[in-house]
C-alpha positions in Angstrom: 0.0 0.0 0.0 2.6 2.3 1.4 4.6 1.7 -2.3 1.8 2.7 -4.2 1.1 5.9 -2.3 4.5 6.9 -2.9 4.7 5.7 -6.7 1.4 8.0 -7.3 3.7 11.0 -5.0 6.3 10.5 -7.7 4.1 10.7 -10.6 2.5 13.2 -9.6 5.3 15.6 -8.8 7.3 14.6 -11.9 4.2 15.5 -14.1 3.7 19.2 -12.0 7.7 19.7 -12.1 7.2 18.6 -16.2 4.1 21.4 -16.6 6.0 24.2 -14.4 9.3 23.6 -17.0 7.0 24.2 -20.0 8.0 27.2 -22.5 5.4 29.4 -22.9 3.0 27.2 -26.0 3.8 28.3 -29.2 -0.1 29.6 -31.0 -0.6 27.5 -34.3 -4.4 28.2 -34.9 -6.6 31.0 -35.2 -8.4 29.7 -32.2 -5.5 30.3 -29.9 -4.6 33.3 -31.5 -8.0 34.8 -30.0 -7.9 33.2 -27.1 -4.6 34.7 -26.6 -6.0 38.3 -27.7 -8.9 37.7 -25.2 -6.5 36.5 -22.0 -4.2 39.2 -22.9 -7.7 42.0 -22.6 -8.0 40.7 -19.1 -4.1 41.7 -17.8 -2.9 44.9 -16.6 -1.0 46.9 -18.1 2.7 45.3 -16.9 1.5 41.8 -17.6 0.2 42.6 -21.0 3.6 43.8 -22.0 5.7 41.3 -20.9 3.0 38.6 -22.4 3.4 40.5 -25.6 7.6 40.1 -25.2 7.1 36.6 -25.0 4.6 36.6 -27.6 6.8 38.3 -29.8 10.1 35.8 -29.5 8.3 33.1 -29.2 6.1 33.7 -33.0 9.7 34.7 -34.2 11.2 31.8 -33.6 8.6 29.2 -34.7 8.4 30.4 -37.6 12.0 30.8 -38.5 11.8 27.6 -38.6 8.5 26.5 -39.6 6.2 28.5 -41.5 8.9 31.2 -42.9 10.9 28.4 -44.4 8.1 27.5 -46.6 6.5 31.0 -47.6 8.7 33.6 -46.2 5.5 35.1 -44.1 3.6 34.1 -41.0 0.5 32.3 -41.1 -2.3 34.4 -41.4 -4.7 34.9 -38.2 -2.4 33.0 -36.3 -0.1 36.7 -35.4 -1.5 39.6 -34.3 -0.2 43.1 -35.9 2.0 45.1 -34.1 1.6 48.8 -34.4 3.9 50.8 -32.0 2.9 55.1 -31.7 0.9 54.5 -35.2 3.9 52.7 -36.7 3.7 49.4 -37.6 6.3 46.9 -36.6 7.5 44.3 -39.3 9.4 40.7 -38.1 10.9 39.0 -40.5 12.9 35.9 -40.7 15.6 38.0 -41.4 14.8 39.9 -38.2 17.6 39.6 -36.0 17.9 38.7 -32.1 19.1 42.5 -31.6 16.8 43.9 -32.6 14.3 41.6 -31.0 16.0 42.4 -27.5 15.5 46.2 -28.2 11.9 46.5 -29.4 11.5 44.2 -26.2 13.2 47.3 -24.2 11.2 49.7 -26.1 7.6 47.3 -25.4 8.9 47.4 -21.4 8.6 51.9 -22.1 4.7 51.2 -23.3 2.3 53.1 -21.6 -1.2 52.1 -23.3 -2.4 48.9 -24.7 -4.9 48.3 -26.5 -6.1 45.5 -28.4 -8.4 44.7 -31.6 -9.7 41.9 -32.7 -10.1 40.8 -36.5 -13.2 42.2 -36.8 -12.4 45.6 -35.7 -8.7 45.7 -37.1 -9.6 44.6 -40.6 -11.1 47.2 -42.0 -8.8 49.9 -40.8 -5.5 48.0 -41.2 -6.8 45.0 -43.8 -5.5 41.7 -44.0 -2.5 42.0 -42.0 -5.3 42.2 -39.2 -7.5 38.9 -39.5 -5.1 37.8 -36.2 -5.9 41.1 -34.6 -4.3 44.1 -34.0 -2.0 45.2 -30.7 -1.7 49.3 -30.5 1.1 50.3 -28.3 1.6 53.6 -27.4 5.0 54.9 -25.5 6.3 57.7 -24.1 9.4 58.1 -26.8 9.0 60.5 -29.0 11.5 58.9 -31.9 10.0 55.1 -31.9 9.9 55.4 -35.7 13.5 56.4 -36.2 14.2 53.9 -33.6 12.3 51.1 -35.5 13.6 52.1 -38.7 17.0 51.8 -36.9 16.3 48.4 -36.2 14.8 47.2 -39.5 11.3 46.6 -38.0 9.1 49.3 -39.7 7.0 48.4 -43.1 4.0 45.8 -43.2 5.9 43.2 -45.9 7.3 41.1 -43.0 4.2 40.2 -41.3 
């Protein structure tokens, strides 16, 4: 009895320990997308940006090596938009870990989220919104020369 108690211990805390040591998931459907969109909604404003961080490097590296490979663009509705003080931010596969690291800094600066789903980005900012739209607005004053800086302005990448 005592043995199975302890085997059931052991299972259990290798399965918790297993689900604690669990990257954030990578989104591969539109369905997750919105959950995502929707979970985000319900942060504050620190959370969201960090969850958008995340977001962002994790996206960037799937599909480096998934979906860029094969057409050079992300899925559609699977990635939100990124538009940062009305500018909109373009990751490539070409976009490199640098410059990933400093429009992380620059998200950490963000002082307003907010967020739009397909149905209310669309029609302002087209396809490039059918996996929603993220509006971040900071308090620096040059985010478009710092983007261009960076290689991460235009909507081709997306």
């Amino acid at each position: 009895m005592n043995s199975l108690f302890y085997s059931i211990c052991f299972l259990f805390l290798l399965v918790m320990g297993d689900m604690q040591a669990q990257p954030d998931e990578v989104i591969r459907t539109k369905e997750q997308n919105n959950k995502w969109l929707w979970d985000l909604e319900m942060l504050p404003l620190k959370a969201q940006a960090e969850k958008i961080q995340k977001r962002i490097l994790t996206d960037t590296s799937d599909y480096k090596q998934d979906a860029f490979a094969i057409t050079g663009q992300a899925p559609s509705g699977k990635r939100p938009l990124y538009i940062m003080d009305n500018i909109v931010i373009g990751i490539c596969k070409e976009t490199s870990t640098a410059s990933l690291k400093e429009l992380s800094a620059m998200i950490n600066n963000t002082i307003s989220i907010k967020i739009l789903e397909e149905a209310q980005g669309t029609p302002v900012y087209g396809i490039k919104a059918t996996g929603g739209v993220i509006l971040l607005e900071t308090t620096n004053k040059k985010t478009e020369d710092k983007l261009k800086q960076l290689k991460l302005t235009g909507t081709g990448c997306n």
